[in-house]
C-alpha positions in Angstrom: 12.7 -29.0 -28.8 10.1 -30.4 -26.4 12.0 -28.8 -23.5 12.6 -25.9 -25.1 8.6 -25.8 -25.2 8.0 -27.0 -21.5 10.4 -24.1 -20.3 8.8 -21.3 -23.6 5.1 -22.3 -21.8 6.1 -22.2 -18.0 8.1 -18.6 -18.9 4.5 -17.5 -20.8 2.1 -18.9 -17.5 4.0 -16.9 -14.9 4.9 -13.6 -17.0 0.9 -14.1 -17.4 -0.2 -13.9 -13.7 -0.9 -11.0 -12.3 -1.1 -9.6 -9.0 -3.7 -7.6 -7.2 -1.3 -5.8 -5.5 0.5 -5.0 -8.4 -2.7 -2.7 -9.0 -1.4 1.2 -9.3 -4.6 3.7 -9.3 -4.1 7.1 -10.9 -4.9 9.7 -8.4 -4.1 13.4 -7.3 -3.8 14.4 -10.6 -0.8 12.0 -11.4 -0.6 8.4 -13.0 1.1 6.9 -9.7 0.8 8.4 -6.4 3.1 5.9 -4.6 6.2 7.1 -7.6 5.0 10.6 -8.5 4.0 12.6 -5.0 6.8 13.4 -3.5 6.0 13.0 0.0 4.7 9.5 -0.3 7.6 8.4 -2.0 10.2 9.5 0.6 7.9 7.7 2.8 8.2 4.5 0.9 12.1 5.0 0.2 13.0 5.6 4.1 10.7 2.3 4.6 12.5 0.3 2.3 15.8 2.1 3.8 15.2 1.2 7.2 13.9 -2.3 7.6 13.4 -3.9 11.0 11.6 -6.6 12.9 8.5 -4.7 12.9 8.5 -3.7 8.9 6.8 -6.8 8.2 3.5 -5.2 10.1 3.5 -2.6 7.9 2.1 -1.0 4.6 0.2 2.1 2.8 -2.7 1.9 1.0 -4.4 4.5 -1.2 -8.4 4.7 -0.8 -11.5 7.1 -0.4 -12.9 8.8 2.6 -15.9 11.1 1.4 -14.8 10.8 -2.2 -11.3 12.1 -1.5 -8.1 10.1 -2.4 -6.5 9.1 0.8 -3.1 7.1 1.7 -3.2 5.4 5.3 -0.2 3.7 6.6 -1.5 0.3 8.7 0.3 -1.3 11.0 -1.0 -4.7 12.0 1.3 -6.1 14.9 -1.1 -7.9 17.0 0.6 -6.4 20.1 0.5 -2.9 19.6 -2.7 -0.8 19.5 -1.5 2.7 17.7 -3.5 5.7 15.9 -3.5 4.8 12.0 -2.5 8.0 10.5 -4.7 9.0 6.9 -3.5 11.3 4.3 -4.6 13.6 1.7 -3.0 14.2 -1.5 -0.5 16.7 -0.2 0.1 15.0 2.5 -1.8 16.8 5.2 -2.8 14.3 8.0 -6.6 14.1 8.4 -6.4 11.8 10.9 -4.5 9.3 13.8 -4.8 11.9 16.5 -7.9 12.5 18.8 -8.6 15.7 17.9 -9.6 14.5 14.1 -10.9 10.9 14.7 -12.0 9.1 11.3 -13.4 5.6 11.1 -11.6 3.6 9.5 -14.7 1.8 8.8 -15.9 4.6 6.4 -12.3 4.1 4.1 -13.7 2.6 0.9 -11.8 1.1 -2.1 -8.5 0.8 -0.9 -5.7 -1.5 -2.8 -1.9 -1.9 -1.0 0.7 0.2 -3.0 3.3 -0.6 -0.7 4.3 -3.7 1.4 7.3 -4.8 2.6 9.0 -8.0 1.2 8.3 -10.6 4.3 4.8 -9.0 4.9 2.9 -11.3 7.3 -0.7 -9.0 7.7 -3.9 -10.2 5.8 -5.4 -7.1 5.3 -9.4 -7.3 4.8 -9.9 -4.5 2.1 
């Protein structure tokens, strides 16, 4: 009985935790973006299809740029310095070319909704 209990309250700590990037914020008029717009969830799919040495670099977050909903996908290998394309809802790029620069200083309340499994980034958001 006392090991039954142990193993009842370890099972009932971790189903307790949660996780911050477990976080899913309803935007573009559906519950979750990163399951329910179409284009972000190929995105995520041929990601999780196609995993190399450099996936562990990379992942998409969902944030604000002017009080718009936008979905950036980082890439944070140290050794490459690349444009860091931003997208709206429909999944128009706004950005990651010169012609359309936007700092990605001015990206506000981003959370990750998608990371690969062996991520190695610390992302500062």
């Amino acid at each position: 009985m006392k090991t039954a209990s142990i193993v009842f309250f370890a099972l009932f700590v971790l189903l307790s935790c949660s996780n911050d990037d477990d976080v899913i914020r309803p935007a573009c008029g559906v519950d979750n973006p990163a399951k329910e717009l179409s284009w972000l969830r190929m995105e995520i799919d041929m990601r999780k299809a196609n995993i190399t040495e450099d996936t562990k670099y990379c992942y998409i977050t969902q944030g604000e740029y002017k009080g718009q909903v936008i979905f950036v996908y980082w890439d944070c290998n140290p050794l490459i310095d690349k444009n860091i394309p931003i997208f709206d809802c429909d999944g128009n790029m706004l950005s990651g070319t010169p012609e359309n620069p936007i700092s990605l200083d001015d990206l506000e309340n981003q959370i990750i909704i998608w990371r690969p499994a062996l991520f190695v980034c610390e992302p500062e958001l």
